[in-house]
N, C-alpha and C positions, 0 to 999 in steps of 0.2 A: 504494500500500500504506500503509494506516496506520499508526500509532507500535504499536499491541496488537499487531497480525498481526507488526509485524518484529521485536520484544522476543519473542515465543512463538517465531520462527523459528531468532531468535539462541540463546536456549536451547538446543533442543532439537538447532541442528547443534552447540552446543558439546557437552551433555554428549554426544552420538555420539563426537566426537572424543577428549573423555577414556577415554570405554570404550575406541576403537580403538587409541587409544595413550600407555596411561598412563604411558612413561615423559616423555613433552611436555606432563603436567599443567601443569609451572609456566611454560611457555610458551603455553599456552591459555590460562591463565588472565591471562596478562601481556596478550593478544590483546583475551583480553574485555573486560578493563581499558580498551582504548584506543576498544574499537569503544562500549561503553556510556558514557566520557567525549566519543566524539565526536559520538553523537545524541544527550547531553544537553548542549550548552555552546554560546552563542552561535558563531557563522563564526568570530571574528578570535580565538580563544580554545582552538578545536581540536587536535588534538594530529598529526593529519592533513593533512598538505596535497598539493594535486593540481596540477601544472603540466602542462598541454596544449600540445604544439608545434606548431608550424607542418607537421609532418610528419605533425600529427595521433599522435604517442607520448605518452606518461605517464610522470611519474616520481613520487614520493610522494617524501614526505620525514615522516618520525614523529617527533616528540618524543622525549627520551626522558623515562621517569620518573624515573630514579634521579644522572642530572645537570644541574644548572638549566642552560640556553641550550643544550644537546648537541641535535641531532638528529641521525638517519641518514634515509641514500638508500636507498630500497627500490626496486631494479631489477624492473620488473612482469614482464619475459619470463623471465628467471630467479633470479627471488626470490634475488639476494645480499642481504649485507646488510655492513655496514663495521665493521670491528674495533675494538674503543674504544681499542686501543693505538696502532695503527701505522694507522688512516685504511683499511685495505687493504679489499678486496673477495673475500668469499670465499662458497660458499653455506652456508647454513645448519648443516646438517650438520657444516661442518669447524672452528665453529666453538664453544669451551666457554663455557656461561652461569656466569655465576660464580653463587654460590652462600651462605649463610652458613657452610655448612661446607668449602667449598674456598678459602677465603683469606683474608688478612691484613686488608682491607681499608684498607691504609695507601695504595694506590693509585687501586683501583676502587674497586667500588659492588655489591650485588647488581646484578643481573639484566645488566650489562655482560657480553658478549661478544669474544671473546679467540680471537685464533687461535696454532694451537698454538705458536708462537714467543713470541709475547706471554704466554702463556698459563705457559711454561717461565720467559721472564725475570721474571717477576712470584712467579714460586711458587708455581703453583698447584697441587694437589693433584687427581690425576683419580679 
């Protein structure tokens, strides 16, 4: 598949995705962010990366944007992802994106993710 056919592809499932669930706007959009930084940016410079085991399993590991050296574990069979508080593993869902209007930012960062303990001890605003 060439570079045109999969930029037209990636569109087109993203804006599907915002129609279907516009409250995960700024979480597709954070998505697009990484998948459009990662097929334009040489190998060692990606924000993505892919460890294959011996068992033949995946693990990713993403960058993050909004902490320089932070990354998370993106578990492939059930999409956790890790708290930026407390390291934890939770799925998605149970976990709040911070926001400009839900916090202080004396701790976090937008788009850091917070489970609901971390999320309480920080002050965050639901």
């Amino acid at each position: 598949m060439d570079t045109t056919t999969i930029a037209e592809t990636m569109e087109r499932d993203i804006a599907r995705l915002k129609a279907a669930r516009p409250r995960l706007t700024r979480r597709i959009e954070r998505a697009e962010h990484i998948l459009v930084t990662q097929l334009s940016t040489a190998n060692g410079s990606r924000p993505v990366k892919v460890r294959v085991h011996a068992d033949g399993s995946r693990s990713f590991r993403v960058r993050s944007g909004s902490k320089l050296g932070r990354s998370y574990r993106v578990d492939q069979t059930s999409w956790e992802c890790e708290c930026s508080g407390c390291g934890g593993r939770f799925a998605s869902r149970e976990l709040t994106e911070l926001t400009e209007d839900n916090h202080d930012y004396l701790t976090y960062f937008d788009g850091d993710l917070l489970c609901r303990t971390c999320a309480d001890n920080a002050g965050v605003a639901y």
